[in-house]
DRENPA-3360 file (N, C-alpha, C; in nm, 2 decimals, always signed):
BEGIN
1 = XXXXXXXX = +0.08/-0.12/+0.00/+0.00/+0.00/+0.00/+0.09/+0.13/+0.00 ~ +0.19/+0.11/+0.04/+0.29/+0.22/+0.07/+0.37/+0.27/-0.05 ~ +0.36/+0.15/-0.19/+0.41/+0.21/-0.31/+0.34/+0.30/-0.38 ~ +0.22/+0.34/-0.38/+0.13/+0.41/-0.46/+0.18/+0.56/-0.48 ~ +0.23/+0.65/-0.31/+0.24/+0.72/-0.31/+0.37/+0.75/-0.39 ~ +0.46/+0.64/-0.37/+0.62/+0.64/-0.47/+0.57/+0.67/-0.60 ~ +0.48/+0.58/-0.67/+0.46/+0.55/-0.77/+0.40/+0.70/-0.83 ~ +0.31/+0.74/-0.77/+0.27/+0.89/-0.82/+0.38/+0.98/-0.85;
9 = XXXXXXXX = +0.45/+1.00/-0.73/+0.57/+1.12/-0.69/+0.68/+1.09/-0.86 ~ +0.66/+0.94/-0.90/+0.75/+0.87/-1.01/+0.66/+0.94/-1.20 ~ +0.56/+0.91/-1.14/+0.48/+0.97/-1.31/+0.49/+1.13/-1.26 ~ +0.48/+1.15/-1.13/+0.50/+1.30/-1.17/+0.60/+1.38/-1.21 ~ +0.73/+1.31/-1.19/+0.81/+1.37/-1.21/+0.87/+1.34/-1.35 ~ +0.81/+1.23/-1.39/+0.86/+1.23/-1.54/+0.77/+1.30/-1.62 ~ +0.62/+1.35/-1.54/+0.54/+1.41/-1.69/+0.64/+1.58/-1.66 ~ +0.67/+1.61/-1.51/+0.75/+1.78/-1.53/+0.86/+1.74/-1.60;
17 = XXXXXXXX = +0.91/+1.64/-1.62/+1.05/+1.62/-1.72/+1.07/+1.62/-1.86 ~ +0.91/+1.58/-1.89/+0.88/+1.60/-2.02/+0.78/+1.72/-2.10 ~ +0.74/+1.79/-1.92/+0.72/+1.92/-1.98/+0.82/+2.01/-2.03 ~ +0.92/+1.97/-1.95/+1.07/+2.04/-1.98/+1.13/+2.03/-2.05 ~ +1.16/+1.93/-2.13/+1.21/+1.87/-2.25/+1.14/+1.94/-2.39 ~ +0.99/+1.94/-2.35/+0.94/+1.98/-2.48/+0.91/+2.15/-2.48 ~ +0.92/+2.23/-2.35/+0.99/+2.37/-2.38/+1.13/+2.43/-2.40 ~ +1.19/+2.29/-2.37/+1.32/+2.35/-2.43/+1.35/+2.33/-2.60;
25 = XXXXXXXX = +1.28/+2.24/-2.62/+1.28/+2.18/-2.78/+1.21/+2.32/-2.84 ~ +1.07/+2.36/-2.76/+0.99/+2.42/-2.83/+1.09/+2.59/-2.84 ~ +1.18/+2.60/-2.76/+1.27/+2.71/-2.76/+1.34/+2.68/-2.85 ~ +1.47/+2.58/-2.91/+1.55/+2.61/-2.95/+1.49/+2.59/-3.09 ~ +1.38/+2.54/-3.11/+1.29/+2.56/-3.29/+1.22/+2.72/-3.30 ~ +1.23/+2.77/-3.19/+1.17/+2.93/-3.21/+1.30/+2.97/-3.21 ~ +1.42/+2.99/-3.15/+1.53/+3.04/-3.17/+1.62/+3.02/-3.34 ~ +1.54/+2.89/-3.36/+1.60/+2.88/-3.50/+1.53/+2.92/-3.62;
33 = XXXXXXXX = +1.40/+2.95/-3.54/+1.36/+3.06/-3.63/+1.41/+3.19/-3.62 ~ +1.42/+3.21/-3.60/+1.47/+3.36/-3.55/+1.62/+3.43/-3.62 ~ +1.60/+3.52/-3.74/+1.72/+3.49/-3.87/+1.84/+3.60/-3.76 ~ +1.80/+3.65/-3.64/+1.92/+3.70/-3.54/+1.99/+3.62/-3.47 ~ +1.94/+3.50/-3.42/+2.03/+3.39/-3.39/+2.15/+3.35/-3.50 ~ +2.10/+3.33/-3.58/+2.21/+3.28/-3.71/+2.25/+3.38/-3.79 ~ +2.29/+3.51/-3.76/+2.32/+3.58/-3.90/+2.44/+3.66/-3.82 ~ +2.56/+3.61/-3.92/+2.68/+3.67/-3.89/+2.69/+3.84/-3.87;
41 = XXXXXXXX = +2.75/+3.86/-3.77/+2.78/+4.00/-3.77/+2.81/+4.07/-3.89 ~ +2.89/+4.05/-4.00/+2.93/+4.17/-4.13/+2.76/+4.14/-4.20 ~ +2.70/+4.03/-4.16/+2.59/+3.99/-4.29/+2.48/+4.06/-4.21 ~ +2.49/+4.12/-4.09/+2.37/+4.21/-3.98/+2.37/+4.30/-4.09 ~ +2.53/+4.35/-4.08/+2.51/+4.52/-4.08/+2.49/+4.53/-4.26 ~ +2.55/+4.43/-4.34/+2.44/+4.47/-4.50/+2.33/+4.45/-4.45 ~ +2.26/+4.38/-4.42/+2.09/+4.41/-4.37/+2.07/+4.56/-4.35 ~ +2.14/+4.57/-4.25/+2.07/+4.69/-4.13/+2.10/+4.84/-4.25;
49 = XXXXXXXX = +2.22/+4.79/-4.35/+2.27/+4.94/-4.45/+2.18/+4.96/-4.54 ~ +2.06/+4.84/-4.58/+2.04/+4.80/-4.70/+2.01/+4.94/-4.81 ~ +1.96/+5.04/-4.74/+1.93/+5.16/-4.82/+2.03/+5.22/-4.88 ~ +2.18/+5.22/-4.80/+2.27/+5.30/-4.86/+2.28/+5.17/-4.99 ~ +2.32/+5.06/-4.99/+2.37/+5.04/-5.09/+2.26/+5.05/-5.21 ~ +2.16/+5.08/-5.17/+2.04/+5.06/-5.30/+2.07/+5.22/-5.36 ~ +2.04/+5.36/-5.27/+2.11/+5.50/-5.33/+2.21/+5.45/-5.39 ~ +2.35/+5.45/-5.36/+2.47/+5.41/-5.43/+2.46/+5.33/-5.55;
57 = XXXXXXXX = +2.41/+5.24/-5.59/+2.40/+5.16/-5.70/+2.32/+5.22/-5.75 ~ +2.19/+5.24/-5.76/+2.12/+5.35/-5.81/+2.20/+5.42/-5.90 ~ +2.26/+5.51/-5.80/+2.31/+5.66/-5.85/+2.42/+5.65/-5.96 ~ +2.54/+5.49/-5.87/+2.64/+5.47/-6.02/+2.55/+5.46/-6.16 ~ +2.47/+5.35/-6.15/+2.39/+5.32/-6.28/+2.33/+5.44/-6.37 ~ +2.28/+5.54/-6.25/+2.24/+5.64/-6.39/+2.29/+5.69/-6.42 ~ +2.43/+5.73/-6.37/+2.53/+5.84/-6.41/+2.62/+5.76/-6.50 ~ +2.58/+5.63/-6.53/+2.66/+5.55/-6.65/+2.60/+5.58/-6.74;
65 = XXXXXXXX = +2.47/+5.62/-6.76/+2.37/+5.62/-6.91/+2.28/+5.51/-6.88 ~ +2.29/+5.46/-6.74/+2.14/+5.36/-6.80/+2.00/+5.40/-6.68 ~ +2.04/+5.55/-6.70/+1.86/+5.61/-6.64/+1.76/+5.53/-6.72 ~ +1.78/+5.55/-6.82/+1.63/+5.48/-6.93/+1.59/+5.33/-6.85 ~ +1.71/+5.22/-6.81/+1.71/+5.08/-6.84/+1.67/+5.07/-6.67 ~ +1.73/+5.15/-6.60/+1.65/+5.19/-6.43/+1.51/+5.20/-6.45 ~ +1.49/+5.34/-6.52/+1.37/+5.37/-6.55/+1.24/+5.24/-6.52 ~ +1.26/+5.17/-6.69/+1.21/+5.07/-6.71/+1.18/+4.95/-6.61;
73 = XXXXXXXX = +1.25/+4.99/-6.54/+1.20/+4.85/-6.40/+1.06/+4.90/-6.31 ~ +1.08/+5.02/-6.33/+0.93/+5.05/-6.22/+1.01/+5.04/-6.10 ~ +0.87/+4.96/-6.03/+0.90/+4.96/-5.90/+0.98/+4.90/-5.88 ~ +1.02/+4.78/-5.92/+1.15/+4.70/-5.88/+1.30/+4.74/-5.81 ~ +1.29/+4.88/-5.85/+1.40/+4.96/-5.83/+1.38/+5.04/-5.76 ~ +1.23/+5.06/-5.73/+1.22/+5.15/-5.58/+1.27/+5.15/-5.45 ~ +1.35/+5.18/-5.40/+1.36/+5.13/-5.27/+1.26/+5.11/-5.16 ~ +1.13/+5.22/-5.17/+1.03/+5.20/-5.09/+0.91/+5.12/-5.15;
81 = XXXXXXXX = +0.95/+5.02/-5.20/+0.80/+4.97/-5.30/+0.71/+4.85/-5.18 ~ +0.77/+4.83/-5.10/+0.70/+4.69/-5.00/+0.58/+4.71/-5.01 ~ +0.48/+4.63/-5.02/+0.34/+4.66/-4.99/+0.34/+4.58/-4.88 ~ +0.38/+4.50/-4.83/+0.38/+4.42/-4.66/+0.30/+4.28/-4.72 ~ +0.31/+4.19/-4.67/+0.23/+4.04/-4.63/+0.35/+3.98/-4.74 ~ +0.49/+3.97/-4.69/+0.61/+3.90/-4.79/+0.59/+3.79/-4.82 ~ +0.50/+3.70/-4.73/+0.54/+3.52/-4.73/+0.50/+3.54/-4.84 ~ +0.56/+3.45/-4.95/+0.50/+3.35/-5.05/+0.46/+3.23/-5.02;
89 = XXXXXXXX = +0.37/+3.19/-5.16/+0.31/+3.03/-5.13/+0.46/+2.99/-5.16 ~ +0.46/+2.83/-5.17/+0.49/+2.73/-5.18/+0.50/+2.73/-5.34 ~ +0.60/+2.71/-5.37/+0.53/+2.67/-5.59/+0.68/+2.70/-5.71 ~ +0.65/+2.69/-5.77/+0.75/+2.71/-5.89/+0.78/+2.86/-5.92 ~ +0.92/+2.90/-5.91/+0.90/+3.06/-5.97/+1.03/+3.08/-6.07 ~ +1.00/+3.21/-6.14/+1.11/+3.23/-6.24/+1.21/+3.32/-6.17 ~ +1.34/+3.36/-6.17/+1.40/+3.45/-6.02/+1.48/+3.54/-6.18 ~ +1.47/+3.65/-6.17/+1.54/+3.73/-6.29/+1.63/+3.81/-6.20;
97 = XXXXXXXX = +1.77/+3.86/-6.22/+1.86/+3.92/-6.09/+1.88/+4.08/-6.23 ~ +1.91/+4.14/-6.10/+1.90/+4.28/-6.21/+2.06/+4.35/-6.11 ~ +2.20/+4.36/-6.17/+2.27/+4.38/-6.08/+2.32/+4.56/-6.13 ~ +2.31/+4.59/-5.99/+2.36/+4.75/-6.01/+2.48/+4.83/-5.94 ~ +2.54/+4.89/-6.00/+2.69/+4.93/-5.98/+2.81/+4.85/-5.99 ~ +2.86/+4.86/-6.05/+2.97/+4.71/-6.08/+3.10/+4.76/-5.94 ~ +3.16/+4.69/-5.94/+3.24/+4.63/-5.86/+3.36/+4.59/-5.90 ~ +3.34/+4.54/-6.02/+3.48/+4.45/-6.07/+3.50/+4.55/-6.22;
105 = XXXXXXXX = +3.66/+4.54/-6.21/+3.65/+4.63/-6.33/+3.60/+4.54/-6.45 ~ +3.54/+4.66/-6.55/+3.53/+4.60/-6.65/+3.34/+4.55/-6.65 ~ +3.31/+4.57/-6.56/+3.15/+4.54/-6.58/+3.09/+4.65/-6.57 ~ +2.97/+4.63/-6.64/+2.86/+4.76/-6.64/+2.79/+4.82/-6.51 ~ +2.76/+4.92/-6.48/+2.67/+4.97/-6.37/+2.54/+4.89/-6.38 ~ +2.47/+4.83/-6.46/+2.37/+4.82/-6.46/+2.35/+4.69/-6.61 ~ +2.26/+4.60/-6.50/+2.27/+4.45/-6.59/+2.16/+4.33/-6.58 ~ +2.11/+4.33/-6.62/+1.96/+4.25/-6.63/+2.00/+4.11/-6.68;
113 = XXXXXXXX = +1.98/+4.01/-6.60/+1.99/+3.86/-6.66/+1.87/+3.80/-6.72 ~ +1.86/+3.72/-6.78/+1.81/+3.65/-6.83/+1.67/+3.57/-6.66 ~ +1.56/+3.52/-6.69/+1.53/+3.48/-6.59/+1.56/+3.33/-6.60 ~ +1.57/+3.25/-6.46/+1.60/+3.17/-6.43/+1.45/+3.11/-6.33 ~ +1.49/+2.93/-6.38/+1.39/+2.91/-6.24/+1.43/+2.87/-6.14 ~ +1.35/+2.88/-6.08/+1.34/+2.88/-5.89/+1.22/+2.79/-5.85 ~ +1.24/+2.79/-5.76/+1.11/+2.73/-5.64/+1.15/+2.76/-5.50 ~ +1.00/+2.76/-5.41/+1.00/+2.80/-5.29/+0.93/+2.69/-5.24;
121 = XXXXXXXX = +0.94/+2.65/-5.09/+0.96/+2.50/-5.07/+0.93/+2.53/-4.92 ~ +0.91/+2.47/-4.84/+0.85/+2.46/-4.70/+0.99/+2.33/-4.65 ~ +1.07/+2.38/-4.60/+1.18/+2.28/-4.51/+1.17/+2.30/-4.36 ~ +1.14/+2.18/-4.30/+1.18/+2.15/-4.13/+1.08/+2.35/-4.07 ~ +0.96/+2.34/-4.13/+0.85/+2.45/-4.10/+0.92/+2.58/-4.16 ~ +1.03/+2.59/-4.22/+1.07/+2.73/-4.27/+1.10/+2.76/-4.44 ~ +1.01/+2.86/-4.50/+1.02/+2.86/-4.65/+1.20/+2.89/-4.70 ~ +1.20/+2.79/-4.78/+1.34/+2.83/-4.87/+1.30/+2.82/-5.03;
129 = XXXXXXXX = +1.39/+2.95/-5.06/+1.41/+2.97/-5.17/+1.54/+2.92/-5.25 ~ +1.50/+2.85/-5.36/+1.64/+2.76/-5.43/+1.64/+2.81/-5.59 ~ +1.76/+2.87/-5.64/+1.77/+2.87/-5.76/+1.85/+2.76/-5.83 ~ +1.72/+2.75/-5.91/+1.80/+2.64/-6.03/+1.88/+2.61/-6.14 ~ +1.94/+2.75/-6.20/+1.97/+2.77/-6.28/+2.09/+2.86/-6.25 ~ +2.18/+2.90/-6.34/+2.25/+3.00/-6.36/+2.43/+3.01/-6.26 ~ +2.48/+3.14/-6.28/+2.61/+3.11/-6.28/+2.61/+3.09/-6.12 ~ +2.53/+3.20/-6.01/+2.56/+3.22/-5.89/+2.41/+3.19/-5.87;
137 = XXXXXXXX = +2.36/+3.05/-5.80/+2.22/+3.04/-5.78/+2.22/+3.08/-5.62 ~ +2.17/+3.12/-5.60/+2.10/+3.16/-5.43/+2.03/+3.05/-5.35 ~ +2.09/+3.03/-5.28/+1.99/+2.91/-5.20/+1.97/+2.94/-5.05 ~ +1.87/+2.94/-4.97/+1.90/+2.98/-4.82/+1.78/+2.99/-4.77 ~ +1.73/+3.01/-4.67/+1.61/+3.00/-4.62/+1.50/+3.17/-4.57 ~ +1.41/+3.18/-4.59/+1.32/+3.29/-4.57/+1.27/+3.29/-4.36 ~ +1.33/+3.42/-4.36/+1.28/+3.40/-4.19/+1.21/+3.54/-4.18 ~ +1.06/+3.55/-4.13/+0.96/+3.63/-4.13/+1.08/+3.76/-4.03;
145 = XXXXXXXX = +1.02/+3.88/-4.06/+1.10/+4.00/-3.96/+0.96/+4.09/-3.94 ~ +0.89/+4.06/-3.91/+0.76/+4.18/-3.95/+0.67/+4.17/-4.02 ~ +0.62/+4.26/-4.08/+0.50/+4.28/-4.22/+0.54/+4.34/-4.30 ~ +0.61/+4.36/-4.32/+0.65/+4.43/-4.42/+0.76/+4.31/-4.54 ~ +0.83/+4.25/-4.46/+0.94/+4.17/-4.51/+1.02/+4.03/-4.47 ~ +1.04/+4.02/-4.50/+1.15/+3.85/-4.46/+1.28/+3.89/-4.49 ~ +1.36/+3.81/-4.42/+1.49/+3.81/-4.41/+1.53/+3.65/-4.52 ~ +1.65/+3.69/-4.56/+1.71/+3.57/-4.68/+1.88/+3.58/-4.65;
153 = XXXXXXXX = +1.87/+3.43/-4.59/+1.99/+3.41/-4.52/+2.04/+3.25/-4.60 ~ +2.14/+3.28/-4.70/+2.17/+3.13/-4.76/+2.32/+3.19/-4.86 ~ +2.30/+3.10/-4.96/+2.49/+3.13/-4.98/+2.45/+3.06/-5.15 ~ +2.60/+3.13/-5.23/+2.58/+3.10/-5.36/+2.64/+2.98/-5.40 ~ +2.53/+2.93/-5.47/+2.53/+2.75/-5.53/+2.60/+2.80/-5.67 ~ +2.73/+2.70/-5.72/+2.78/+2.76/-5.80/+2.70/+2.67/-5.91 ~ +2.71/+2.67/-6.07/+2.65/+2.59/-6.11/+2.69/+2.50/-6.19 ~ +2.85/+2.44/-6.15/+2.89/+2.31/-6.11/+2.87/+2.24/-5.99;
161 = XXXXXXXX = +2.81/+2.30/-5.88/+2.77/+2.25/-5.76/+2.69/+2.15/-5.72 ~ +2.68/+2.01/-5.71/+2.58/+1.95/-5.64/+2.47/+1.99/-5.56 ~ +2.52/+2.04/-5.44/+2.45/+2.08/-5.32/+2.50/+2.25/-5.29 ~ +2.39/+2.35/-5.26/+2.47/+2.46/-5.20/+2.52/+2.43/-5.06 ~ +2.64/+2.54/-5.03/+2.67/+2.51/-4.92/+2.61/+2.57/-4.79 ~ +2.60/+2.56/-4.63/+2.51/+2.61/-4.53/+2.55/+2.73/-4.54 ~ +2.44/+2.80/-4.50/+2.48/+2.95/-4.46/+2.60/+2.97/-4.34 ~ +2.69/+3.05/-4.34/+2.80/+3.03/-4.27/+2.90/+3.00/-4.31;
169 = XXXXXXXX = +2.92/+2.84/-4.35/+3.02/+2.80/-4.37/+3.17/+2.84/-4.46 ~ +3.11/+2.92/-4.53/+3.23/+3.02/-4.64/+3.19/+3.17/-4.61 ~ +3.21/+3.27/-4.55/+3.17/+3.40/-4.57/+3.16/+3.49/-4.69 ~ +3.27/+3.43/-4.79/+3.24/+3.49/-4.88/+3.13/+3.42/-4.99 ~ +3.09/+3.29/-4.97/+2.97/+3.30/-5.02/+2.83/+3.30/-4.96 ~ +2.84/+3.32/-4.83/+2.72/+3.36/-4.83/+2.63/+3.46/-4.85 ~ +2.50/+3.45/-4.87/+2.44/+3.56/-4.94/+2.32/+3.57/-4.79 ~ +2.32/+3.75/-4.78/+2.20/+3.80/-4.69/+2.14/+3.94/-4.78;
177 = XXXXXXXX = +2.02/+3.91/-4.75/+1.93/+4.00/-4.78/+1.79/+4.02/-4.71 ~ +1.71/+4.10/-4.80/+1.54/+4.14/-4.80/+1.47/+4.11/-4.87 ~ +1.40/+4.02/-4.85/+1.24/+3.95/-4.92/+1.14/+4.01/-4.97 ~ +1.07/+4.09/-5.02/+0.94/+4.19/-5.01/+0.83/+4.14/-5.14 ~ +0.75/+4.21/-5.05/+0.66/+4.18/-5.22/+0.63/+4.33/-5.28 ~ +0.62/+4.31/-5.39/+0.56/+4.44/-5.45/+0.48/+4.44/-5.53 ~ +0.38/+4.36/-5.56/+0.33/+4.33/-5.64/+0.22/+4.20/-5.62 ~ +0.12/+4.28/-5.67/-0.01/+4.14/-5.70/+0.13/+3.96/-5.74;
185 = XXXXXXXX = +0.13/+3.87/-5.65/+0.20/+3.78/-5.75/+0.36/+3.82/-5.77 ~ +0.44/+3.92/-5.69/+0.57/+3.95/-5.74/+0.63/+4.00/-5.61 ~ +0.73/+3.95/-5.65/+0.84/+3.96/-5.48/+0.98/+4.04/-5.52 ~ +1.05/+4.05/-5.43/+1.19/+4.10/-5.46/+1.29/+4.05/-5.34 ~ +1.38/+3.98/-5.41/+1.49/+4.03/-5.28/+1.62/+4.08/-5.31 ~ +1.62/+4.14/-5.21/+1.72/+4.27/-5.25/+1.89/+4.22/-5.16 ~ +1.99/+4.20/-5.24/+2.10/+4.19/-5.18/+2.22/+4.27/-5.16 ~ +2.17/+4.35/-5.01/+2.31/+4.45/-5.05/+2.46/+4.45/-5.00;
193 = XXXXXXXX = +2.55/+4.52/-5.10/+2.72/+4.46/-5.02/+2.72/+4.33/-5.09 ~ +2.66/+4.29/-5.20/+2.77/+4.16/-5.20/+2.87/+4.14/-5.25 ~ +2.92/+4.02/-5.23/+3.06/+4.00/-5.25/+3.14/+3.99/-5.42 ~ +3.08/+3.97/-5.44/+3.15/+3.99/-5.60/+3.01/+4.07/-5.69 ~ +3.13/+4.11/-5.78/+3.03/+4.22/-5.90/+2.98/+4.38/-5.89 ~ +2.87/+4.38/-5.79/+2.78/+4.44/-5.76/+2.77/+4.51/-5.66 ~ +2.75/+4.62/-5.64/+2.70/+4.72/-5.51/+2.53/+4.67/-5.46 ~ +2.46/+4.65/-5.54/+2.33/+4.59/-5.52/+2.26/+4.47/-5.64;
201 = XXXXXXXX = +2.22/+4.35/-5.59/+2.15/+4.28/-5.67/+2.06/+4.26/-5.63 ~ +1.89/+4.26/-5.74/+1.80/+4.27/-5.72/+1.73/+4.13/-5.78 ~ +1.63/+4.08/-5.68/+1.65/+3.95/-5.76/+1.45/+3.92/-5.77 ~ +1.43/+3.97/-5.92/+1.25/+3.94/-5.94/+1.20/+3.82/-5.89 ~ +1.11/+3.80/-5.84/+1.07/+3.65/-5.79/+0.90/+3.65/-5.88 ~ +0.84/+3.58/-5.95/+0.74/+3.58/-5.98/+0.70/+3.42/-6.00 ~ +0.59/+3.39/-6.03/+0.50/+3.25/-6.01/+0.53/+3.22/-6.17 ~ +0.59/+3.12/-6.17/+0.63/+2.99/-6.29/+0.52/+3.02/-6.39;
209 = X = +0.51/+3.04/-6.54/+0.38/+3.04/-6.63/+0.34/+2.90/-6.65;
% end
């Protein structure tokens, strides 16, 4: 008769042990959501600059002669274009990168690629964006910051590459940016500071035809 009371004191203490287990789990999956746990200090502060480099590139680009080919983007090139609610679905998209101010000698201020496809994908509860195509594909994952935008923390898949590599692991390929939508059906992420080329690359996101 005397074990019962053990026996209670025994399930209770394993159901607090697995209440604790599953708020520490439930913590370190909200922490990994969270694109300030993982994002390198130099890849904060291109985030946090993102305006200066969008003025700057801008401004080389028109003062090369390509106001007209700025022009022609619309909003894409706005800096303030967000209309807020960033998440995308899930689905097939075409990713067109639009690069401005060159960097390296010998390239143009201002350069429009061809579009490439993409898709956006739901991994371990968090959207990633993967390019399929092309010289420097983008791959990395979308972490919500607000209403207005998402954060895009991943690294350049070269396109001899198997697999891209983790965010981190090379600094100079990783890629950080801003997610937005601007459009009925149309997104943007905007990458500024990166590491080769470009003072800013703009990268159209739209739904596959």
């Amino acid at each position: 008769m005397r074990k019962a009371p053990v026996l209670a004191v025994t399930l209770a203490a394993a159901l607090v042990a697995a209440l604790l287990a599953g708020g520490a789990e439930a913590r370190t999956k909200k922490a990994a959501a969270d694109w300030r746990t993982l994002v390198t200090g130099a890849d904060r502060t291109r985030i946090r600059t993102w305006r200066q480099s969008f003025t700057k590139a801008l401004g080389m680009a028109r003062a090369s002669g390509s106001e007209g080919a700025v022009a022609a983007e619309g909003v894409l090139l706005r800096p303030d274009a967000a209309r807020g609610d960033a998440t995308p679905p899930p689905g097939r998209y075409r990713c067109r990168r639009v690069k401005l101010g060159a960097i390296t000698p010998g390239l143009g201020d201002f350069a429009s690629m061809a579009p490439a496809p993409c898709r956006i994908q739901v991994e371990d509860g968090t959207l990633t964006l993967v390019q399929q195509d092309g010289a420097q594909q983008p791959t990395g994952h979308l972490y919500p910051d607000g209403p207005m935008r998402m954060i895009f923390l991943g690294s350049a898949r070269m396109a001899d590459e198997a697999r891209a590599l983790a965010y981190g692991r090379d600094p100079e390929r990783n890629m950080a940016g801003i997610f937005e939508r601007i459009g009925a059906d149309r997104w943007r992420l905007l990458l500024p500071w990166p590491h080769w080329e470009s003072t800013l690359q703009v990268i159209e996101v739209t739904p596959a035809s």
